[in-house]
C-alpha positions, 0 to 999 in steps of 0.5 A: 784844827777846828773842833766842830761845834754842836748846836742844841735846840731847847726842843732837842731836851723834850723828853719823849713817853719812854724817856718820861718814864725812865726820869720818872723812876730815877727822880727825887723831890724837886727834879724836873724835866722838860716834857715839852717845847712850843704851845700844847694848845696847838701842838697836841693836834698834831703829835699823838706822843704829846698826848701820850705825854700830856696824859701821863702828867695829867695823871701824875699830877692827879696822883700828887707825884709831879706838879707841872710848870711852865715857862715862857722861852721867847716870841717866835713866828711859827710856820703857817702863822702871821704873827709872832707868838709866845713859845714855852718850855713845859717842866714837870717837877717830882713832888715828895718821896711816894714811889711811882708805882713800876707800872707807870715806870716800866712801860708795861702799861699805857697811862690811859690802863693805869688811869682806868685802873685808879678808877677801877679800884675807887668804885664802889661794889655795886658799879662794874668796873667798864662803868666806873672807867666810862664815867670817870674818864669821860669816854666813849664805850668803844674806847673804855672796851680798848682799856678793859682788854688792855687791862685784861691782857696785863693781868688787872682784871679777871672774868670769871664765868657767870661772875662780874669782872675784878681787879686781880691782886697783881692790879692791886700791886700796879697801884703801889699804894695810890687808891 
């Protein structure tokens, strides 16, 4: 009797956005995973996850809860290019003992809500909290207005008739200690 063999592809080890969010909850100092195989440089045009996934390492990184490495795996020829080029494995590795804060685990979320709300809490009393997301984020109005109510339907921020928009205590919580 032949046993069948599987073939596995470094590719196949990338962990997607919901899995990223499983490690993130279970790892420790020094863990690492694999988030990526190939060049993010060319690749994030065409995959919104990987957007989803660079995004969520940027702002862990931001954060000092993971620091991201990456490593050469081998010279290929891609499809469509002419030459061989180098392709890398991207790894994030958990830095200290800081919990995540859950709404970075639990998927209640998106990193882009969670980023809006560091900024949020980090302004000072005279900026509104759609300026202080606009500015430090770099984005357009259009969509720091996709953030606020994303922000809103979770419960971060509350509006209060005749009153500025404001962080809500359960938003204070979501940050587990990050300001």
């Amino acid at each position: 009797m032949t046993e069948a063999r599987q073939t596995y592809h470094l590719r196949d080890f990338a962990l997607s956005v919901r899995d990223l969010r499983a490690w993130l909850e279970r790892a420790k100092h020094g863990d690492s995973c694999i988030y990526h195989v190939g060049v993010v440089q060319e690749d994030k045009l065409e995959s919104v996850d990987l957007m989803a996934r660079m995004h969520l390492v940027r702002l862990l990184v931001d954060c000092s809860l993971a620091m991201p490495t990456q490593r050469k795996v081998r010279s290929m020829i891609r499809p469509g290019k002419p030459d061989p080029e180098t392709v890398y494995a991207y790894h994030l590795v958990r830095m200290g003992d800081d919990p995540v804060p859950s709404a970075l685990t639990d998927g209640e979320a998106s990193s882009y809500a969670f980023e809006g709300l560091l900024w949020a809490s980090r302004r000072d009393p005279v900026t509104s909290i759609s300026r202080a997301i606009r500015r430090g984020m770099s984005i357009s109005e259009k969509r720091t207005a996709e953030i606020v109510r994303e922000m809103t339907d979770i419960g971060w921020i509350i509006r209060e008739r005749g009153s500025a928009a404001k962080l809500t205590n359960r938003a204070k919580r979501a940050l587990g200690g990050l300001t």
